[in-house]
C-alpha positions as CSV (number, residue, x, y, z in Angstrom):
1,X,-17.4,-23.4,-23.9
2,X,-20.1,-24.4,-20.9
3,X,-20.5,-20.6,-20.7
4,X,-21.3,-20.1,-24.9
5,X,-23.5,-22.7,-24.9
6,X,-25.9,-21.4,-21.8
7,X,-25.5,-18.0,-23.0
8,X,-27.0,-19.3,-26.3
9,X,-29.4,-21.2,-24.6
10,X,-30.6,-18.6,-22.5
11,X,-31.5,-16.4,-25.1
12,X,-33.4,-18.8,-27.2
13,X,-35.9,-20.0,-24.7
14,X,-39.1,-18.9,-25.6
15,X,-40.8,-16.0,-24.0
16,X,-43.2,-16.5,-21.1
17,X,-46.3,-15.0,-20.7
18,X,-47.8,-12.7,-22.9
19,X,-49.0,-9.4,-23.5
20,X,-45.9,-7.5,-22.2
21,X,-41.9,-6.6,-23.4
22,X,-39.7,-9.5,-24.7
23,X,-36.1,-9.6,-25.5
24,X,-35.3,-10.3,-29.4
25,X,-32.3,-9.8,-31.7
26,X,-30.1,-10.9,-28.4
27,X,-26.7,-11.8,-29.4
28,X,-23.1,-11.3,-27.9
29,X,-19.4,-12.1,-29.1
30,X,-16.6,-11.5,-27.0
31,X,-13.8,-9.2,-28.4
32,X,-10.8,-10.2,-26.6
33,X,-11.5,-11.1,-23.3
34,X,-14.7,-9.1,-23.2
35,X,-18.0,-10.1,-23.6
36,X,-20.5,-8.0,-25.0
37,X,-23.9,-8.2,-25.6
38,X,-26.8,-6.5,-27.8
39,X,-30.0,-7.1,-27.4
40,X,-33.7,-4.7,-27.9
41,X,-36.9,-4.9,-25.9
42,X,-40.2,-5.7,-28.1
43,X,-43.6,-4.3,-27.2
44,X,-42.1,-2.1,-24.4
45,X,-42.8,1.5,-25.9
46,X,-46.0,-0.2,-27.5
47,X,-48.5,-0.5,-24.4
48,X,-50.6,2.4,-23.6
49,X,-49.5,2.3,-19.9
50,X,-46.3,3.3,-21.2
51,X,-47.2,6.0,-23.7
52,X,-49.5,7.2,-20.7
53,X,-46.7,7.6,-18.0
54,X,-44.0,9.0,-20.6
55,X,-46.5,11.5,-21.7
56,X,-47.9,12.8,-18.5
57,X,-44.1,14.7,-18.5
58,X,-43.1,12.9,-15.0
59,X,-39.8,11.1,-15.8
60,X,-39.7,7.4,-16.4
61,X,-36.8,4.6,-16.2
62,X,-36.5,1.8,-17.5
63,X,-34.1,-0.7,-15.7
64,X,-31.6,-3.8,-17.2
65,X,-29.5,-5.7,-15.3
66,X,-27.0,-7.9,-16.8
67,X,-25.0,-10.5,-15.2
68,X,-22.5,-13.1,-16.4
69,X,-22.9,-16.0,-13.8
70,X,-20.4,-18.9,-13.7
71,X,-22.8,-22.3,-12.8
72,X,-21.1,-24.1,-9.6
73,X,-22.9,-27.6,-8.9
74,X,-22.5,-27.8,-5.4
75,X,-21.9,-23.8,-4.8
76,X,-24.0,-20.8,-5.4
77,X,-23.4,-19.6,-9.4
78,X,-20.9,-16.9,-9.0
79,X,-21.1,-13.6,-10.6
80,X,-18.1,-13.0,-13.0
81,X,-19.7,-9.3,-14.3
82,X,-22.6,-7.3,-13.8
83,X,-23.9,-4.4,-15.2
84,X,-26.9,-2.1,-14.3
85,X,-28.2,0.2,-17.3
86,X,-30.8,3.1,-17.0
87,X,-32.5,4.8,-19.9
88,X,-34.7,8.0,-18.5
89,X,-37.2,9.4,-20.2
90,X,-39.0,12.9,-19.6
91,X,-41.4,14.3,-22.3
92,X,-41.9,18.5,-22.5
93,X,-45.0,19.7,-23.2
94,X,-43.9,22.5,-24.6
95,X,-41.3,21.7,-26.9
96,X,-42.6,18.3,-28.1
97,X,-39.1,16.5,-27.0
98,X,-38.3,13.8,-25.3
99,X,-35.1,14.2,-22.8
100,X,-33.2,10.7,-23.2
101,X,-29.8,9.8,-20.6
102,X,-28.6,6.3,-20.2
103,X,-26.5,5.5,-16.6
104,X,-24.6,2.3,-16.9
105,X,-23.5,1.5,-13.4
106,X,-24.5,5.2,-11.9
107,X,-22.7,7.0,-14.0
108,X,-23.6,9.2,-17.0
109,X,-22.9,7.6,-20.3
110,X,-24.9,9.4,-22.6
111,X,-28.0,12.6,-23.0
112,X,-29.8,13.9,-26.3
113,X,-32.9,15.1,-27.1
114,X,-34.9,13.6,-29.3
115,X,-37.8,15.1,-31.5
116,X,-40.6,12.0,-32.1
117,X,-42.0,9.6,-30.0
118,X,-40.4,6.6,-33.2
119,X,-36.7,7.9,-32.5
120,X,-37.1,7.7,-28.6
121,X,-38.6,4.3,-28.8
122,X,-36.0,3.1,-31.0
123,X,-33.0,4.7,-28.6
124,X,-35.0,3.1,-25.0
């Protein structure tokens, strides 16, 4: 119950800074005895930095880490689960696509091309 109730504090501080990517819509539910999580990033594919790099057809990656820490008092906060997540993006010039893949934990989950800049941004 400790663990539901940082979880869901964690996701509803409010976001520091300004003028760069946030996390909204995060929620998570476990199914069984796994926990899983959902979340987008706001304003990421919106800065001109970005549109700049993906454009100039170099590949770009964009990194999330997830951890599930247990909070010790007296101990380091152990890690109960981690995950690392890479979405790559490559833009060619001459077909107008984007090349998407998404690693979770090195390994290959998932590759598609994808024909406007709106349906890449919505899949990173």
């Amino acid at each position: 119950m400790l663990f539901r109730s940082l979880v869901a504090t964690l996701a509803a501080l409010p976001v520091l800074g300004s003028g760069g990517p946030y996390i909204r819509g995060f929620t998570w539910h476990f199914v069984g005895s796994v926990l899983e999580t959902s979340f987008s990033v706001g304003d990421a594919m919106n800065r001109t930095d970005m549109k700049k790099a993906i454009l100039s057809t170099r590949p770009v990656t964009i990194t999330f880490t997830a951890r599930v820490l247990k909070h010790r008092l007296f101990w380091r906060d152990k890690v109960l689960a981690s995950k690392v997540v890479k979405h790559t993006v490559q833009y060619d010039t001459l077909t107008h696509q984007f090349s998407v893949q998404t690693l979770v934990d090195d390994k290959l989950e998932d590759h598609r091309i994808l024909a406007t800049w709106k349906d890449m941004a919505r899949y990173m």
